[in-house]
MOPAC internal coordinates of N, CA, C and O (Angstrom, degrees):
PM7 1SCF
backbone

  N    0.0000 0     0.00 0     0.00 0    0    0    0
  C    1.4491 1     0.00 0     0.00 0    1    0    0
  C    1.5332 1   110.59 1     0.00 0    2    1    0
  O    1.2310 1   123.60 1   124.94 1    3    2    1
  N    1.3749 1   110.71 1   -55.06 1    3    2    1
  C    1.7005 1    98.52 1   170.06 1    5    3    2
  C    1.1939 1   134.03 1   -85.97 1    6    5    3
  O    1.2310 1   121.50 1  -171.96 1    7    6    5
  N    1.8046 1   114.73 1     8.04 1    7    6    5
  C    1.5444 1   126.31 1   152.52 1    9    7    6
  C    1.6565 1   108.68 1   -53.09 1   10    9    7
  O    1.2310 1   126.24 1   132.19 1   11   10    9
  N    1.6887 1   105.60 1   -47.81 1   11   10    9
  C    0.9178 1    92.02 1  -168.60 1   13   11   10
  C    1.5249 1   128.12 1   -93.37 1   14   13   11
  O    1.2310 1   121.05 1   168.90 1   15   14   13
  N    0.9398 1   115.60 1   -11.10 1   15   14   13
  C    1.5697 1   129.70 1   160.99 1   17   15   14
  C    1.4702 1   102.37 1   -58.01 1   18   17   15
  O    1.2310 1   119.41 1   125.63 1   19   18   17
  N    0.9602 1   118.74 1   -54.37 1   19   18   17
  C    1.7198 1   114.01 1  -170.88 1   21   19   18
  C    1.7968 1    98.17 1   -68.91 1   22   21   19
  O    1.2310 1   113.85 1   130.72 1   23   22   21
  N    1.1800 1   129.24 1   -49.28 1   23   22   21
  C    1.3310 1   111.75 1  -163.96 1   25   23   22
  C    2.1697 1    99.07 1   -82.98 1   26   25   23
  O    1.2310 1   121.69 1   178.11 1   27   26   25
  N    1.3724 1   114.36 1    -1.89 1   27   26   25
  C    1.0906 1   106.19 1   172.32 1   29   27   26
  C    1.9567 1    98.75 1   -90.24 1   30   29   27
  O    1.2310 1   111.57 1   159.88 1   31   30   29
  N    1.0359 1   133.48 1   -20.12 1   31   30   29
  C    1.3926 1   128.81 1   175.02 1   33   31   30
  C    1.8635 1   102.91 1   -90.95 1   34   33   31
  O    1.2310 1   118.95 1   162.80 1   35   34   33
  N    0.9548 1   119.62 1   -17.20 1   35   34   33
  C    1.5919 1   104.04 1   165.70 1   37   35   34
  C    1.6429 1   123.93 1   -75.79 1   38   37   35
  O    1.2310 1   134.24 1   126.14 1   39   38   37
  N    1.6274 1    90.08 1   -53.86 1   39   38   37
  C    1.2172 1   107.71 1   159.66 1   41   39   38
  C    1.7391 1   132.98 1   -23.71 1   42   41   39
  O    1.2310 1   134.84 1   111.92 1   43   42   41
  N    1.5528 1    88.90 1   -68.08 1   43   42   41
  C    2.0446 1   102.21 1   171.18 1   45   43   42
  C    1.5443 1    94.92 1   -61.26 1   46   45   43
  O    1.2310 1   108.26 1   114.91 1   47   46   45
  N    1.3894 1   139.54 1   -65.09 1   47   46   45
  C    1.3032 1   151.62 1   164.65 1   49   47   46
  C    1.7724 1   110.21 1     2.06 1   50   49   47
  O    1.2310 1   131.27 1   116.69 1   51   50   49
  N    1.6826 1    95.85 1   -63.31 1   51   50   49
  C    1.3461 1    98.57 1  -175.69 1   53   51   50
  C    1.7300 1   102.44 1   -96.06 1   54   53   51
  O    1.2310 1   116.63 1   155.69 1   55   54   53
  N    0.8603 1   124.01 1   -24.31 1   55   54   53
  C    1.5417 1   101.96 1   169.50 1   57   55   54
  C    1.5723 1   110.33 1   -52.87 1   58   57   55
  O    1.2310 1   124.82 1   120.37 1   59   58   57
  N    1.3471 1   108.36 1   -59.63 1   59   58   57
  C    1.5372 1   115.77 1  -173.77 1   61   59   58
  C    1.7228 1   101.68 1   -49.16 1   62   61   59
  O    1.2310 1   109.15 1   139.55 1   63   62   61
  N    0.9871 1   137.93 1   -40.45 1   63   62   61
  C    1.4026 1   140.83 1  -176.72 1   65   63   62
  C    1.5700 1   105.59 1   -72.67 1   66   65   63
  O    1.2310 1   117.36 1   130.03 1   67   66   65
  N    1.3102 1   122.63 1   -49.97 1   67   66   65
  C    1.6843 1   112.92 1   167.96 1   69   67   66
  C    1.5674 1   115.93 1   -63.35 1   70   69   67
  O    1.2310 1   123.01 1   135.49 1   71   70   69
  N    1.5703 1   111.83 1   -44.51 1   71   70   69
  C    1.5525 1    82.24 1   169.65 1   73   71   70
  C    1.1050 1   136.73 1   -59.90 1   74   73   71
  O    1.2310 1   119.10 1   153.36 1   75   74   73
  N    1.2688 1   119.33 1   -26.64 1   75   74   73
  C    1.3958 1   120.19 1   177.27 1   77   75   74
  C    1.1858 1   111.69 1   -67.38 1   78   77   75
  O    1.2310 1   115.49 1   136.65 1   79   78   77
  N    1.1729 1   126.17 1   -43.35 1   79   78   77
  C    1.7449 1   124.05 1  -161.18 1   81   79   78
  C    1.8208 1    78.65 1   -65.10 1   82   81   79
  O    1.2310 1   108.66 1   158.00 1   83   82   81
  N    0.9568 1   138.82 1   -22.00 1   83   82   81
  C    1.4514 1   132.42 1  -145.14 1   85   83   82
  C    1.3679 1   109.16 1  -108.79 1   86   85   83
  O    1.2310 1   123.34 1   149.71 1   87   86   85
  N    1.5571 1   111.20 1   -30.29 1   87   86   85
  C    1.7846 1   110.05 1   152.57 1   89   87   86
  C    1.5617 1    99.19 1   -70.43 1   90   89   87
  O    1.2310 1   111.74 1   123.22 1   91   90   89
  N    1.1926 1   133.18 1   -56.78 1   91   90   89
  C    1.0309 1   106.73 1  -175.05 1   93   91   90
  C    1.1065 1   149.01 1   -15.93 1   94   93   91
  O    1.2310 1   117.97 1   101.26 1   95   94   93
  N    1.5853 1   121.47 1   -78.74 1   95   94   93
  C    1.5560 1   139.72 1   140.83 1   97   95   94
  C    1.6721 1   107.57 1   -21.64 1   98   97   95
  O    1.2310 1   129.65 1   148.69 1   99   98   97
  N    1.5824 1    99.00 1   -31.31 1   99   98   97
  C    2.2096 1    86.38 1  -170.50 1  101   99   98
  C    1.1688 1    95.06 1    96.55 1  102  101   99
  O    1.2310 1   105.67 1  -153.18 1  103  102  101
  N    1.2401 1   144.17 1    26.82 1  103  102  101
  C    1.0492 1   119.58 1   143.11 1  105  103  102
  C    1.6425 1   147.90 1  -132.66 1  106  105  103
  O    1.2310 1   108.11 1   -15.43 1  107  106  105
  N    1.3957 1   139.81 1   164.57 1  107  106  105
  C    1.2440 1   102.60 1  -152.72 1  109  107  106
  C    1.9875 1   112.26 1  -114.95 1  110  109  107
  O    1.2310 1   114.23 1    -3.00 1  111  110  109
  N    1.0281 1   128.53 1   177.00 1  111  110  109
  C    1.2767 1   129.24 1  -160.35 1  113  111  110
  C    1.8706 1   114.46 1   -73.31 1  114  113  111
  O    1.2310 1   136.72 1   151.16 1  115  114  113
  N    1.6227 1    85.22 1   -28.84 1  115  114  113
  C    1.6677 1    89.36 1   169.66 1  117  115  114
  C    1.6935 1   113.78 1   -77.46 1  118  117  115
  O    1.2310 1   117.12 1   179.80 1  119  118  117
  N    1.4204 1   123.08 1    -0.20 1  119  118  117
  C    1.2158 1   122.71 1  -178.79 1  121  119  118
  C    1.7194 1   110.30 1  -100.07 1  122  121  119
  O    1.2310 1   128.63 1   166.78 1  123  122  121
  N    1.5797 1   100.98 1   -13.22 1  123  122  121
  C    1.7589 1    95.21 1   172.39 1  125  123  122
  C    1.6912 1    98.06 1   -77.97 1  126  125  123
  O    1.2310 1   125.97 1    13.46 1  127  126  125
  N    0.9802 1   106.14 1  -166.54 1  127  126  125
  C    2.0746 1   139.44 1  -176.30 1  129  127  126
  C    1.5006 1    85.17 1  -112.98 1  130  129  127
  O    1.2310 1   130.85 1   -43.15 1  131  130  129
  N    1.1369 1    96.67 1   136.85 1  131  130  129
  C    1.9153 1   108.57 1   173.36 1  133  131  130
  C    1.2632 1   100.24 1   -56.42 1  134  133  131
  O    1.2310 1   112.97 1   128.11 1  135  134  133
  N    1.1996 1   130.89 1   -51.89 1  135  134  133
  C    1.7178 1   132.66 1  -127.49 1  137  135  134
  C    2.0246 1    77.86 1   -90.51 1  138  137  135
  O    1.2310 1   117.41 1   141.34 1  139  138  137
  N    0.9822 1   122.53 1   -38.66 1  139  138  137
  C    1.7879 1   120.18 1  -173.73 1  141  139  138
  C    1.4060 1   103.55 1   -82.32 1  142  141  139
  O    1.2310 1   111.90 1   161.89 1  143  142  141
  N    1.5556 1   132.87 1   -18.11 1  143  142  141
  C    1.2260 1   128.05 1  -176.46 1  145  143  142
  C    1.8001 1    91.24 1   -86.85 1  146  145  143
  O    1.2310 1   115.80 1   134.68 1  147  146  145
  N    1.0513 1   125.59 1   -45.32 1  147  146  145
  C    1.4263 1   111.46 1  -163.20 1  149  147  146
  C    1.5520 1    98.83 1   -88.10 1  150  149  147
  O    1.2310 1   111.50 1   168.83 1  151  150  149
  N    1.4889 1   133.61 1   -11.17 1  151  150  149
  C    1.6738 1   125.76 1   157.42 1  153  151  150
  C    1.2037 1    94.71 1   -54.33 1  154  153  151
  O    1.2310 1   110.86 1   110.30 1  155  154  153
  N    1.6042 1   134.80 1   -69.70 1  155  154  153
  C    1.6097 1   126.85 1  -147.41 1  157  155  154
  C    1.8654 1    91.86 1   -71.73 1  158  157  155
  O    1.2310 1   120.15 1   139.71 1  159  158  157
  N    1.3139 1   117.33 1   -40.29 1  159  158  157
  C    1.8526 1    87.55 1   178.70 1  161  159  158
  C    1.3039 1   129.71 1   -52.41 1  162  161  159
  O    1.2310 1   124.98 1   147.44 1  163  162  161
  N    1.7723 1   108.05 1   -32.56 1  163  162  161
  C    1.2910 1   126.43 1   179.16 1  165  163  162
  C    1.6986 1   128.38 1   -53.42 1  166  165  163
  O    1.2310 1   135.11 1   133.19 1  167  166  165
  N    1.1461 1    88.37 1   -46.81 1  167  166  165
  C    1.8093 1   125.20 1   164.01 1  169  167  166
  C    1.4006 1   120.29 1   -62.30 1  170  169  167
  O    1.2310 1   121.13 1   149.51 1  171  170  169
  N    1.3171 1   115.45 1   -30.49 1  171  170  169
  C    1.4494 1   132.27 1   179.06 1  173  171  170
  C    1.5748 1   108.20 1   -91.28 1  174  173  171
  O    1.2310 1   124.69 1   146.66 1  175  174  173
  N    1.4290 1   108.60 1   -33.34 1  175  174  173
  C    1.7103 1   119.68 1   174.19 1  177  175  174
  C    1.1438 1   100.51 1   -74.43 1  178  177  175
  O    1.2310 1   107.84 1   146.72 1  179  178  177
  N    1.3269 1   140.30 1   -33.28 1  179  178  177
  C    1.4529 1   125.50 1  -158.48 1  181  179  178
  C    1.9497 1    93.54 1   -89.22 1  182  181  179
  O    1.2310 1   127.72 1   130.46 1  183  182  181
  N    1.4710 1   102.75 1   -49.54 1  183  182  181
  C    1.7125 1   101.63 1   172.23 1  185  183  182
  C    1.3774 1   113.40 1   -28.92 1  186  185  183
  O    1.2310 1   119.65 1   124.19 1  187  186  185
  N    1.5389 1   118.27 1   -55.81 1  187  186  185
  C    1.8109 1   127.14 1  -158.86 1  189  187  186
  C    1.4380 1    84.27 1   -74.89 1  190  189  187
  O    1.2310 1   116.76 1   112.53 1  191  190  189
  N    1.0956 1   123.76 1   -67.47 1  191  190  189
  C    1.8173 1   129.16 1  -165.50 1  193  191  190
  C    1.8972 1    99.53 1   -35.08 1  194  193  191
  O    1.2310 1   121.14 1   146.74 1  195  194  193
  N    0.9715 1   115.43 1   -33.26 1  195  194  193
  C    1.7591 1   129.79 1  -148.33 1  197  195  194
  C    1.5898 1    76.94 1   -95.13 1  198  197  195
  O    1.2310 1   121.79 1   114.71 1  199  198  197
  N    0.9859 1   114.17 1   -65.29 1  199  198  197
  C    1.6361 1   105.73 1  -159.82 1  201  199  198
  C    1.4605 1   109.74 1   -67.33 1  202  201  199
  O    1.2310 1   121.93 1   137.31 1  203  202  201
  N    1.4779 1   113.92 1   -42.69 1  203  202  201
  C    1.5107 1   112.09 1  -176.45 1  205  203  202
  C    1.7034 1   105.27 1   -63.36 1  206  205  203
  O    1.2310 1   116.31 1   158.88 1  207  206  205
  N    1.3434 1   124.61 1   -21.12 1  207  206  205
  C    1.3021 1   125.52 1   177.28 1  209  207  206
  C    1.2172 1   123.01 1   -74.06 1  210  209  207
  O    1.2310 1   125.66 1   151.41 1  211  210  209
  N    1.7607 1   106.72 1   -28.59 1  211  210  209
  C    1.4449 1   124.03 1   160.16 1  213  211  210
  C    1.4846 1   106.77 1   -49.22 1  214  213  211
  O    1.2310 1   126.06 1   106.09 1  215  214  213
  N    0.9187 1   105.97 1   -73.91 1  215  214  213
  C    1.5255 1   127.98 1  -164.89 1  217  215  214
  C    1.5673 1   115.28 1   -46.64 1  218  217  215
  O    1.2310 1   119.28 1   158.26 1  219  218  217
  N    1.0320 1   118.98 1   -21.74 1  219  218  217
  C    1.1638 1   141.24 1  -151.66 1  221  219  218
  C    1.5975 1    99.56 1  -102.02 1  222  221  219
  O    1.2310 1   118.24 1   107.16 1  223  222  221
  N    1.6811 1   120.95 1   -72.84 1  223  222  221
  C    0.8140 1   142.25 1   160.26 1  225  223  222
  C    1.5007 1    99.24 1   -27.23 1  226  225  223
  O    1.2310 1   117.27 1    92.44 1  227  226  225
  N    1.6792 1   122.80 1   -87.56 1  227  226  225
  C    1.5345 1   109.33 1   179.91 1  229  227  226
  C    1.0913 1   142.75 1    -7.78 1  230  229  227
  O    1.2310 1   132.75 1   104.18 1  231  230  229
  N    2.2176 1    92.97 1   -75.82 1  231  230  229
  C    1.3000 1    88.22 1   166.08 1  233  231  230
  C    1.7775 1   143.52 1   -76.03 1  234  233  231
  O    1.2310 1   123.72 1  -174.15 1  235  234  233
  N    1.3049 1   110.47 1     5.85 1  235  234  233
  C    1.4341 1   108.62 1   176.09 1  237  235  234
  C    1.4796 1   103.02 1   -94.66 1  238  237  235
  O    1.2310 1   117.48 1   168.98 1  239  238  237
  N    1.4317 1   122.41 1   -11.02 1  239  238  237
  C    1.5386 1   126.46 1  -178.76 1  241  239  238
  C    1.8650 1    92.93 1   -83.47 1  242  241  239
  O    1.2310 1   113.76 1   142.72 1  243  242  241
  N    1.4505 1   129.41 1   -37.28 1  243  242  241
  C    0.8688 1   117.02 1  -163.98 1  245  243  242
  C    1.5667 1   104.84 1   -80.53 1  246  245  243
  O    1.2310 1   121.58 1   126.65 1  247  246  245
  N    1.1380 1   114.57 1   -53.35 1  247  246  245
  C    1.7802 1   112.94 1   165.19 1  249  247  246
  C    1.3748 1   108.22 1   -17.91 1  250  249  247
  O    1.2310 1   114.78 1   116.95 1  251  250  249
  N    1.4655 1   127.51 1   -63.05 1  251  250  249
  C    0.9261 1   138.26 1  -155.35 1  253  251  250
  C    1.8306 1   118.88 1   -76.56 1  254  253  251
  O    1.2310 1   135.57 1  -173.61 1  255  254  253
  N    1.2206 1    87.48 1     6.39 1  255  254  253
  C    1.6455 1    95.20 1  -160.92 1  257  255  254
  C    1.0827 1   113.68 1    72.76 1  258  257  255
  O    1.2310 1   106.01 1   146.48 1  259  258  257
  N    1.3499 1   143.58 1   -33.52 1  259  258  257
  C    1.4182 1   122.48 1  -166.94 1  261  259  258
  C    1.7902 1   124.27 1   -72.97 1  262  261  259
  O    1.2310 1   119.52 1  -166.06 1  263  262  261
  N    1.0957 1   118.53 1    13.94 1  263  262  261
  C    1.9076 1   123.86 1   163.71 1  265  263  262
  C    1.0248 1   121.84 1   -31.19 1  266  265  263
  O    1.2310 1   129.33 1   135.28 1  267  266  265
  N    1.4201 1    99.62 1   -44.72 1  267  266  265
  C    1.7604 1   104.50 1  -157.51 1  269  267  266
  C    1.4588 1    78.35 1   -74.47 1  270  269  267
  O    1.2310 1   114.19 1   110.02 1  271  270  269
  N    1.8312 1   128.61 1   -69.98 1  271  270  269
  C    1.0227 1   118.77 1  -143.60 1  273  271  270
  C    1.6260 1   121.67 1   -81.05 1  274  273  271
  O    1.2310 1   129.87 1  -156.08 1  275  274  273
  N    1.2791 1    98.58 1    23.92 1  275  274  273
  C    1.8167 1   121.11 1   167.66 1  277  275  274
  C    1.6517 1   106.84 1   -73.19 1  278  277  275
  O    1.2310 1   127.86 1   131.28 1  279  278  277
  N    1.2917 1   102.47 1   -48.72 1  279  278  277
  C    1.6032 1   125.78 1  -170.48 1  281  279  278
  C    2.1333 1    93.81 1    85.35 1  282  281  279
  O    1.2310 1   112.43 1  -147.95 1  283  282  281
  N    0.9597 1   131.88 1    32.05 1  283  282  281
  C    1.4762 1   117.23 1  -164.38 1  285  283  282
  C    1.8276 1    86.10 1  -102.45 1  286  285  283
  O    1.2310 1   120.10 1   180.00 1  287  286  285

C-alpha cells in the first residue's frame, strides 16, 4: 500500500516536472509521440527516486554521526 502511494506521488511528481520542462521550450504534450513522452517521465522518475535516495541516505548517515565522514 505505501509502495504504491509513493510510486503514485513520484510518478504525478515527474509528470508535473516534464510538462514543465516542456512549456518551457514552448511546447506542448500533444506535440510529443506517447512512447517519448512516457521515456522522459520515466527518466524524470528515476531522477526523483535518485535524489529521494540521496536524501535519505544523508539524513540517516547524519543521525548517525557519520556526515562529516561522508565528506557530502
Amino acid at each position: 500500500m505505501v509502495d504504491e502511494k509513493y510510486e503514485h506521488y513520484v510518478r504525478s511528481k515527474a509528470i508535473e516536472a516534464v510538462n514543465q520542462k516542456l512549456l518551457d521550450k514552448g511546447l506542448k504534450v500533444e506535440q510529443i509521440a506517447k512512447a517519448d513522452y512516457e521515456a522522459m517521465v520515466c527518466d524524470s522518475t528515476k531522477d526523483i527516486k535518485k535524489e529521494h535516495a540521496k536524501k535519505l541516505s544523508q539524513g540517516l548517515f547524519s543521525f548517525i554521526g557519520l556526515d562529516l565522514l561522508m565528506g557530502w
